[in-house]
Structure formats: C-alpha cells, structure tokens
N, C-alpha and C positions, 0 to 999 in steps of 0.2 A: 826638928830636922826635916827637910821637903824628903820628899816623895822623891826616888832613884827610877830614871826612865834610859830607855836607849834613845841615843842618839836617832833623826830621823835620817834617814836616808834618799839621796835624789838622782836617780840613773838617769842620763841622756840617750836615749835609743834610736838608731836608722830603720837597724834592722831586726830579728830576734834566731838566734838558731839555739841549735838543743842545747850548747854550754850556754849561753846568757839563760836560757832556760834554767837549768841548773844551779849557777850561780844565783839568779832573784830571788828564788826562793828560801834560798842560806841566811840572807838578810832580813834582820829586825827591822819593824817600820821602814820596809825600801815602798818609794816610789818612783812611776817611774813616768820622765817629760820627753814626748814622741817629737821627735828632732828631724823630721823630713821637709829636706825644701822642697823637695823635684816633686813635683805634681804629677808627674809619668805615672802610667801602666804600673812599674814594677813598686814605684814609691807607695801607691794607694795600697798594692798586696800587703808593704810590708808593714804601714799602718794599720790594718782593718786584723793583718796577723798578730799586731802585739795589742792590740786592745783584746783580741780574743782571748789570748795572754792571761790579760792582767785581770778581764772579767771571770774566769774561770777560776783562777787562784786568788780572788778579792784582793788585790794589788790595786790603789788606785789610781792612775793615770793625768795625765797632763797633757794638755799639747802647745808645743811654742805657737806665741804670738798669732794665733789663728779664735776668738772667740766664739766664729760660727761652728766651726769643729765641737767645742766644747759643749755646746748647745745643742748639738747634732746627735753628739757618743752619750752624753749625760757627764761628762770629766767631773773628775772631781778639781778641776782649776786649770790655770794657766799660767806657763813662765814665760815672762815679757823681756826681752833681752833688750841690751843699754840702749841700742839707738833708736828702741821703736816706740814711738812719743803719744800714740792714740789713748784719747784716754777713755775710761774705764764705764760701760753703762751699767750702773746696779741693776737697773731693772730687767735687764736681757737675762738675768743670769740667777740663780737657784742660791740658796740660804747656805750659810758657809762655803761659800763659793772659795775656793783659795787662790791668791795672787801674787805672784811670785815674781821677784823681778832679779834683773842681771846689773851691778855694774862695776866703775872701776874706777872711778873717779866723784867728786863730788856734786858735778853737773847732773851725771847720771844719775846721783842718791836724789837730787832733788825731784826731778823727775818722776821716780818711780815711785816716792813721797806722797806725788801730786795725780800718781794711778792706782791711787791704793793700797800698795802692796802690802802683806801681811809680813812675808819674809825676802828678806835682799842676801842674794849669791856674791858675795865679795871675793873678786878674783885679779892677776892668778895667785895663791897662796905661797906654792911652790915651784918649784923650775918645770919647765914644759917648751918642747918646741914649738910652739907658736908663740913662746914672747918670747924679748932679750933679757937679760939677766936682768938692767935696769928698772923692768918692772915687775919684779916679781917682789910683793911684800912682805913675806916670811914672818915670822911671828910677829915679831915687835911691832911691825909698822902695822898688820890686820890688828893685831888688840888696841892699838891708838885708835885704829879708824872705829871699832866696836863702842868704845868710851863716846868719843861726839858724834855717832849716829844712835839715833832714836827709833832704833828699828830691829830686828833679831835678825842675827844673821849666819849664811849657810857660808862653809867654807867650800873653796871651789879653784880647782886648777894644781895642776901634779898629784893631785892624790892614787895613792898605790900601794904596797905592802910594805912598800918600806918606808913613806912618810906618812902612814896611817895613825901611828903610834903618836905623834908631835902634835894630833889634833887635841891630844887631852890640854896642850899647853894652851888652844886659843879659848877665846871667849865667847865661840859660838855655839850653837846651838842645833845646826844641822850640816851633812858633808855629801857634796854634790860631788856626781866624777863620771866620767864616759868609757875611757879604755878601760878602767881597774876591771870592769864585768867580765872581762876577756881573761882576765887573770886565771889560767887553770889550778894553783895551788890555793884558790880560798873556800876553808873550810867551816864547819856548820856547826855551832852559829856563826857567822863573818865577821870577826873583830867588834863584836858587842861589846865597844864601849858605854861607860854611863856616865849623865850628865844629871848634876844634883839639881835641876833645875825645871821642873814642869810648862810645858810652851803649847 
C-alpha cells in the first residue's frame, strides 16, 4: 500500500491580513503564489508583507510569472499562467526549483509542457463568476483531461466548503483556490484530505 500524504495545497495572494493569517496556517502542505500585478507603492508593501509571512512560518512561496522575483526572495518556484509563453532558464535558477503552470485548454498544456512545468493547475473545475457555465469542467471532463495529460495536476477554480468534499472524486493531486482563505468557518486542520498517492 503507498504511503497516505495530504493533499498539497496552493493559495493565490494580493494581499495578507490577520484572517488569511490565520487560515495559512490551519492548512497541511498550504503554499502560497504571490498574485500582485500592480507594481505600486502599496503592491510591493503587500508583497515584501506576505513573504515575511511565509518566511517566518516556513510556508514556501511562489511568485507569478515574474522569475527575477524568484531569484531575488530565494522562492521556492513559480506559477506561470496559460498565456505566458517565456520559456524556462535552468540555469538562472536553484535545485528543485518548482514550476507550476496554469491552463485550460490543450494549447496551453502544450505549452507549459515545453516550460517545464512540474505540476499544471487545471481550471475552472467548478462554477465561479468569472466563467460561463460552458466552461466549467466538473468532474468528468477534469478526469478525462488527467488520463491524456502526462503531467500531475492541481485542481483549481470554485473551490470552497462546499465543493471541497467532490475533490476526493478527481484524479488530482493538488487543490489551488483564492477566495476559500477568506472563508471564516475553516477549521484546524482544514479539510485534510488524503491522497494515496506520493508526488
């Protein structure tokens, strides 16, 4: 029988206050990918605030699509999202480096294929206002997509407390989400699920 591990976990962050605080640290294996476009004043506070964050409580950190960031903080990796096509220098970058890619289509898997990536976020899983119903894959269509891609994949999009439970139905392997950290009713440990599966 394998080895019984927690699922890992991948938060999106802008910003950090004392509930996200709180919540991070409820979660087994939570990581967390620093999600700031705006380059502003206030954007850099709330960057240089959640890496202080995550170095303080050994949370290891991510930053989208930015590699000199990574190279800057020490990251331990980067999530590259679907449309962004740069590809990948080994040599810029530190020994298990992790590379984490976004996508949603087949274009996109090739893509991040061809940037390395170790694990691919396949989204949206569930309903979310920001897509139409039509694309949202829900079980069946993400476990097809998991069979012909050759790559381990994080589920990602609508996740929350109440379709947190339906993740044991897919065939992933890790569960990315952004709002759920907001969630004031999630309690400690936070839905440790487990996957018979070592990654």
């Amino acid at each position: 029988m394998m080895k019984k591990i927690f699922y890992k976990h991948y938060v999106f962050l802008g910003k950090i206050n004392n509930l996200i605080k709180e919540n991070l640290v409820k979660f087994n294996n939570i990581n967390i990918i620093i999600d700031i476009d705006k380059k502003d004043k206030k954007g850099l506070e709330n960057e240089l605030s959640i890496i202080k964050f995550a170095k303080k409580n050994n949370i290891p950190f991510l930053f989208k699509n930015d590699f000199q960031k990574c190279i800057k903080f020490n990251a331990f990796g980067i999530f590259i999202e679907g449309n962004y096509k740069k590809i990948t220098k080994p040599m810029l970058l530190k020994k298990n480096f992790h590379i984490i890619g976004g996508a949603h289509n087949q274009l996109e898997y090739a893509q991040k294929l061809r940037q390395k990536c170790h694990l691919l976020m396949l989204s949206p899983l569930f309903f979310n206002e920001k897509y139409s119903k039509n694309k949202i894959l829900n079980i069946s269509k993400f476990n097809q997509k998991a069979l012909n891609w050759k790559i381990k994949l994080c589920a990602l999009g609508g996740i929350n407390s109440r379709t947190l439970k339906k993740i044991k139905l897919t065939k992933c392997m890790a569960i990315g989400f952004k709002k759920f950290i907001f969630d004031t009713q999630i309690k400690k440990p936070a839905y440790a699920f487990k996957h018979r599966q070592v990654y």
